[in-house]
C-alpha positions in Angstrom: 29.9 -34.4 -130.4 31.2 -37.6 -129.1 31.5 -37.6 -124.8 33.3 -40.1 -123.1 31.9 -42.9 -121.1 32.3 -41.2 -117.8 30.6 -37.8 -119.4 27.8 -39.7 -121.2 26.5 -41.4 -118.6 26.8 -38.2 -116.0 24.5 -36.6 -118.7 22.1 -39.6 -119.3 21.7 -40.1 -115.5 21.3 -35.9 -115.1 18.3 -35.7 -117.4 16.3 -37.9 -115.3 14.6 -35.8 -113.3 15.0 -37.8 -109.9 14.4 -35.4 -107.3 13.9 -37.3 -103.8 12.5 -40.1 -103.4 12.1 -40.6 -107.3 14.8 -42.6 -108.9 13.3 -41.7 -112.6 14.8 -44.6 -114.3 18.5 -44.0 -112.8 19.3 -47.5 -110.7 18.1 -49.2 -114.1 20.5 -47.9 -116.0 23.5 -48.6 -113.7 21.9 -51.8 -113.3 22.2 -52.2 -117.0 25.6 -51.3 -116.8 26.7 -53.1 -113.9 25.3 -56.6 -115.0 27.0 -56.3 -118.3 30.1 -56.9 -116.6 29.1 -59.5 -114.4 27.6 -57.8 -111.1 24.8 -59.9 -109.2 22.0 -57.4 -109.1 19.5 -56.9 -106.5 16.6 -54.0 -106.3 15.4 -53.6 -103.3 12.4 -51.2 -102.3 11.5 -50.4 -98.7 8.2 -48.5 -98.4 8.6 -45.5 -101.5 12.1 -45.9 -102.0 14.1 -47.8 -104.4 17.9 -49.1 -103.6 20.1 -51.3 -105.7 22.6 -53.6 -104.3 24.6 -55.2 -106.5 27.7 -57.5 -106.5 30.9 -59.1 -108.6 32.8 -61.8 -106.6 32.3 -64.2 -103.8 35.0 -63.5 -102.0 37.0 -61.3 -99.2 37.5 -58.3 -99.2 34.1 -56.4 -100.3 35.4 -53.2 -101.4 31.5 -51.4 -101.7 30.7 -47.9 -103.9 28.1 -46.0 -102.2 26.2 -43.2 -103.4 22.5 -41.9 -104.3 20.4 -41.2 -107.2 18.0 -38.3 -106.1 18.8 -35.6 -106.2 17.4 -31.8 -104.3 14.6 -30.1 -106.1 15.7 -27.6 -108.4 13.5 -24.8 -106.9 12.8 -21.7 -109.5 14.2 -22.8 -112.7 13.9 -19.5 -114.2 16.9 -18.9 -112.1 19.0 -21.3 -113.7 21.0 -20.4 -116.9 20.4 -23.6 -118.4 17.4 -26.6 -117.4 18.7 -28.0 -114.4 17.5 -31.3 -115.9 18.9 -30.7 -119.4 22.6 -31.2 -118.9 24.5 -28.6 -120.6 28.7 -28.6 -121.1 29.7 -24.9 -121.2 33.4 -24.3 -121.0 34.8 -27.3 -119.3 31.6 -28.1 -117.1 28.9 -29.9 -116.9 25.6 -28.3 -115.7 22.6 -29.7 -114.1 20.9 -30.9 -110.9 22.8 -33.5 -108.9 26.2 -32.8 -111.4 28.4 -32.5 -108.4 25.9 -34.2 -105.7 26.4 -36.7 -106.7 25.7 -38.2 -110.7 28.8 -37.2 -111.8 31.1 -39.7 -108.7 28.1 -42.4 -109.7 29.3 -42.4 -113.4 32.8 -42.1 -112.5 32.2 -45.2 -110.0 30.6 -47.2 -112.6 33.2 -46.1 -115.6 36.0 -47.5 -113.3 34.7 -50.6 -111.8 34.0 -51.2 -116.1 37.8 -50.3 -117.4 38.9 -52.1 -114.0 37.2 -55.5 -115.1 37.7 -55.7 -118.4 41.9 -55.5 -117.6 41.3 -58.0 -114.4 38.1 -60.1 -115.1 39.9 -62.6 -112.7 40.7 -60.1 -109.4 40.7 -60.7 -106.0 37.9 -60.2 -103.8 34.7 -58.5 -104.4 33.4 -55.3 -105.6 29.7 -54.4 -104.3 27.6 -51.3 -105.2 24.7 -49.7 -102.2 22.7 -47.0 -104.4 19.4 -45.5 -103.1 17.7 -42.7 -104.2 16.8 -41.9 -100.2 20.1 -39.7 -99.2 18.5 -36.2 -99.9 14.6 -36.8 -97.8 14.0 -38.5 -95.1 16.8 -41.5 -95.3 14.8 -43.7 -93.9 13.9 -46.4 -96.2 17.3 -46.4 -98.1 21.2 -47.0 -97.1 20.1 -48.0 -93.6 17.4 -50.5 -94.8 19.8 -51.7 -97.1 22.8 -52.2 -94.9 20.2 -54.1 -92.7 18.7 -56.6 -95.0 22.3 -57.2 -95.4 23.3 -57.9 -91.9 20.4 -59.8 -91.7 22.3 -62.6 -94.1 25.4 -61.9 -92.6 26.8 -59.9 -95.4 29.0 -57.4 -94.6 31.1 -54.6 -96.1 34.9 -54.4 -95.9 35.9 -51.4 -97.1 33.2 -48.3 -98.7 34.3 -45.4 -101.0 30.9 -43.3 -100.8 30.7 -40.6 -103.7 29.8 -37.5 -102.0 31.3 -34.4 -103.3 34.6 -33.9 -100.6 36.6 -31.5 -101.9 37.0 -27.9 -101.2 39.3 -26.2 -104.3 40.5 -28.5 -106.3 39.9 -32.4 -107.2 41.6 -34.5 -104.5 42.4 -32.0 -101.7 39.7 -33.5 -99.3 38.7 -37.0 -98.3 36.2 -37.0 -95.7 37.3 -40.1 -93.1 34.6 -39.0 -91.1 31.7 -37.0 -89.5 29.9 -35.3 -86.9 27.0 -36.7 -85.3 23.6 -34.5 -85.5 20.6 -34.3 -83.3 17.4 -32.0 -83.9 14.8 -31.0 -81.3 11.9 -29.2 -81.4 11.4 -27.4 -79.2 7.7 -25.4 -77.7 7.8 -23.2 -74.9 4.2 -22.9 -73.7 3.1 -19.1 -72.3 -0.2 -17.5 -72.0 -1.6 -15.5 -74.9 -2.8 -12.2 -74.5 -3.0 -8.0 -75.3 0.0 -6.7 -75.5 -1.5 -3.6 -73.4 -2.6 -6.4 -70.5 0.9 -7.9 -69.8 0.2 -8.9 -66.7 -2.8 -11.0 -68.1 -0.6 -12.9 -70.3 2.7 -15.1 -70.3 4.8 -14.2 -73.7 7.1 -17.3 -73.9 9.3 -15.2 -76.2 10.1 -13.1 -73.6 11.0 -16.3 -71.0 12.9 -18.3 -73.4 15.6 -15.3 -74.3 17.8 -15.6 -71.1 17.8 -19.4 -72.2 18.5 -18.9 -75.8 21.7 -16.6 -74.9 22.9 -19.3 -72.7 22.6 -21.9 -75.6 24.6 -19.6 -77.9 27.3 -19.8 -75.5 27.9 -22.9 -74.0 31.6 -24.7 -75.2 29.6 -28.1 -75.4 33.1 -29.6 -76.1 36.6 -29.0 -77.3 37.0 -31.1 -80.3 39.6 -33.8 -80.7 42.2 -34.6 -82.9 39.3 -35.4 -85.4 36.2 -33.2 -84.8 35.9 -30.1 -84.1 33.9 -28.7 -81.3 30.1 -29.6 -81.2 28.1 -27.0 -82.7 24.7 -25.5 -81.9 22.4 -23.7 -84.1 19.1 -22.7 -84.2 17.7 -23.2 -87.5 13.8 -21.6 -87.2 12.0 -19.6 -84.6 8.4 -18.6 -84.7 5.6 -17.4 -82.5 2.6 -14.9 -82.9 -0.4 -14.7 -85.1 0.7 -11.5 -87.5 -1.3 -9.4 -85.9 1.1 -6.7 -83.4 -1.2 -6.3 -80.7 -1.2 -10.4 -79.7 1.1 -11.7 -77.0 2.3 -15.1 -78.9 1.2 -18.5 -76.7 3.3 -20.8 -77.7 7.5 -20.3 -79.0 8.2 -22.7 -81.3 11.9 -23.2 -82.1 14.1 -25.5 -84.2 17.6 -26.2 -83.4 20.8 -28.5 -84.2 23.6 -30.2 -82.6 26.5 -31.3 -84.9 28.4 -32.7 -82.3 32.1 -35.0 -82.2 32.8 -37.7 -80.3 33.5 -36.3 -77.4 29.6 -36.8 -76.6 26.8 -38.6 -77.0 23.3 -37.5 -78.2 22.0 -38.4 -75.1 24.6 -35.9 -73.3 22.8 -33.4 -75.0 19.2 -33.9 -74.7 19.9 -34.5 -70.7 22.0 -31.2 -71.1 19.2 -28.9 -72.7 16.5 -30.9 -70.7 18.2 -29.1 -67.4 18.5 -26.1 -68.9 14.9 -26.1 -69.4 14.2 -27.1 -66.1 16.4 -25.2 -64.3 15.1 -21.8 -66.2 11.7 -23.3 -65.1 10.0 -23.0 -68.3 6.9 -24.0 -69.3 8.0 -26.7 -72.0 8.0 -29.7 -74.8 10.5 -30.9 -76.7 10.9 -33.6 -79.6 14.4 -34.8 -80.5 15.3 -36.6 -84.0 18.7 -38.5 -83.7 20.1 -37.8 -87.2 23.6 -40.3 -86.3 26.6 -40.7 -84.3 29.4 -39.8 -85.3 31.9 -42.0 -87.2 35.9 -41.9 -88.4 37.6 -43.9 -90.0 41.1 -42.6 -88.8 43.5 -44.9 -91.0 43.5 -48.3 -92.2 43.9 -49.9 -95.8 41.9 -48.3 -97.7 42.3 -44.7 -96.3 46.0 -45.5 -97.2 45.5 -46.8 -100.7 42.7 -43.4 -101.4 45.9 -41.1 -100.1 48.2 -42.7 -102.2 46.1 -42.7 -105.6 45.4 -39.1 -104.8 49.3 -38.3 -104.3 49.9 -40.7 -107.8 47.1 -39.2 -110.6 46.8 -35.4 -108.3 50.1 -34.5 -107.4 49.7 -33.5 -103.6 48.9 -34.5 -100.3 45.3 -34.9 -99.5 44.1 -33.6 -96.0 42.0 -35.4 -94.1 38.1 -33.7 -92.9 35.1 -34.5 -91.1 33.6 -31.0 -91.5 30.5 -31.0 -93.6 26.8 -31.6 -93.1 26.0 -36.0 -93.0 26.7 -38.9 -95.1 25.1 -42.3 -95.7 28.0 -43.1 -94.2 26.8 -43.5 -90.9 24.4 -46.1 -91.2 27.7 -48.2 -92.7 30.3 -47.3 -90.4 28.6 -48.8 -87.1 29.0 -52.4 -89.0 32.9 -52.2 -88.6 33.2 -50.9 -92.1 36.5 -48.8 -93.2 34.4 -45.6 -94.5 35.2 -42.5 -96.3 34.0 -40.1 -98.6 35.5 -38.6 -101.8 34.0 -37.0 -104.6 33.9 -34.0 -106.4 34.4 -30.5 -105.5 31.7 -29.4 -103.4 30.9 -25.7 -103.9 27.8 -25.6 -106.0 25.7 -28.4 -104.5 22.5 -27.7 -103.9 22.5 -24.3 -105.6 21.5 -22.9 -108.6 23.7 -23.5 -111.6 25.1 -26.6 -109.7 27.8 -28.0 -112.3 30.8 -30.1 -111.9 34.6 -30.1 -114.4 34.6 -32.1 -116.9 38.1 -32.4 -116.2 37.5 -33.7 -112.7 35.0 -36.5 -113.4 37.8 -37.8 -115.8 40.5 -37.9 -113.0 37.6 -39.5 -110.2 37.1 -42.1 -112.4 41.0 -42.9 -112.3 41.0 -42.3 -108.8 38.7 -44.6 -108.2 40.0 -47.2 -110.4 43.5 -46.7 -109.0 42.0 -47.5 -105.4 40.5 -50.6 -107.2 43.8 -52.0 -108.1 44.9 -51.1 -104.9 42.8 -52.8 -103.0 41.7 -55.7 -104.7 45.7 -57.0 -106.6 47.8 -57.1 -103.9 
């Protein structure tokens, strides 16, 4: 059965098994692709990680495709109804790991830039490529390492389409122009460990940290904006004890997140939960992990010409979101880059059976080809 070029390569790039930080072969064969139609290539590996940044053109503006090559671990793949790393097409979709999040928007990047060159070998400005294979772990030796190096040399990026799957229902009616900041803590309120019979002997820190956690669960942190909606705080993992049900616990240990908007900073937060800790008088320490600010890309050119190829090849209005977990796209946006995300539906990433249409990775391809001439003729 013959696929077409956006198809085949969403399937060669799903078999390789690249769960996080592996790249399994993927950047080299975008690379391959890429420098067959005249992009400067450049791997770059920072610690574990492999990235690829590659380039066509000298000149202004850098219009960059951003996206990653590893992908979740497939977890029990008795589960699955096909391999997740043997891509299957079954009634207008394609299966496999990293099918939606986000293979399928990396062949669709590459099919376009390919059809967009060969009609305009001679086009204006440049058009640049930032793939790691760091997006799912730790994110720490990929995007932000590369968008470094990059500063370092005074390079900077323009305009960035980054491929993650935006959409809700159908192809198109999302683009993400930005997202919420997020800041984790961890958190260990210290007590005294004891018999449960001998209370008085003991401290149980589960008992001294409820009032607290009810008042967490409460607070209106913010209101939102225009943009974001109100910050959000959740606790992700609590634990204390030793099994047994006769042992006062002596330490709580508890996880928790802020996706917050713009309307604060992450250090409003920790100085807000750092007097709520003091003022309940707990015994107490506390960790925090700044995930990134938030960003937003609120219009601009390119948001324009990504509403406009939507309304042309979809046939509606897209809507604008910064819902949704976070992006590479915050280690871009802080250079003064115009960011935003679009991609694929979104509704089976990360689960079992994740799969993507067919259908769809066709029309992304034109999408993102339409943005091309867009940007880069006029």
């Amino acid at each position: 059965m013959t696929h077409s070029a956006t198809l085949q390569l969403a399937i060669d790039l799903i078999s390789r098994p690249s769960v996080t930080p592996d790249d399994a072969g993927c950047q080299a064969l975008l690379s391959q692709r890429l420098g067959a139609i005249g992009f400067e290539l450049e791997p770059l590996r920072f610690a574990e990680v492999d990235n690829l940044w590659a380039r066509r053109g000298k000149l202004a503006p850098l219009l960059v495709f951003a996206g990653h090559t590893d992908v979740v671990p497939s977890g029990d793949e008795q589960q699955w109804t096909y391999p997740p790393f043997t891509p299957t097409c079954k009634d207008g979709m394609l299966y496999g790991r990293g099918a939606a999040d986000m293979k399928g928007s990396l062949a669709a990047m590459i099919t376009a830039c390919e059809r967009f060159v060969q009609r305009y070998p001679e086009h204006q400005g440049a058009i640049g490529f930032l793939i790691t294979s760091d997006e799912e772990g730790l994110a720490t030796d990929g995007t932000v390492k590369v968008v470094q190096h990059l500063q370092a040399r005074d390079e900077f990026m323009d305009y960035c389409i980054v491929g993650e799957p935006s959409c809700s229902s159908k192809l198109g009616d999302t683009i993400k122009n930005g997202r919420r900041g997020s800041l984790n803590a961890r958190l260990t309120i210290h007590g005294i460990q004891g018999h449960v019979a001998y209370p008085h002997l003991a401290k149980n820190p589960v008992h001294v940290f409820a009032p607290l956690m009810q008042r967490l669960c409460q607070i209106e942190w913010d209101q939102g904006n225009d943009f974001f909606p109100p910050t959000s705080f959740q606790i992700s993992n609590i634990n204390a004890g030793t099994g047994a049900t006769n042992v006062i616990p002596g330490d709580l240990d508890v996880v928790f997140n802020f996706r917050y908007s713009s309307e604060l900073s992450h250090h409003d937060l920790q100085k807000e939960v750092t007097a709520l800790l003091d003022e309940f008088k707990l015994d107490y320490s506390v960790s925090w992990e700044h995930s990134g600010e938030p960003f937003l890309t609120p219009g601009g050119r390119l948001l324009s010409a990504s509403q406009q190829a939507i309304q042309e090849i979809c046939g509606f209005k897209t809507e604008l979101s910064t819902s949704g977990g976070t992006s590479d796209g915050r280690f871009i946006a802080p250079t003064g880059t115009q960011v935003l995300e679009l991609g694929p539906l979104n509704t089976t990433i990360h689960k079992v059976n994740e799969c993507v249409s067919i259908a769809d990775l066709e029309t992304l391809s034109l999408l993102y080809e339409n943005i091309l001439e867009k940007m880069l003729l006029s």
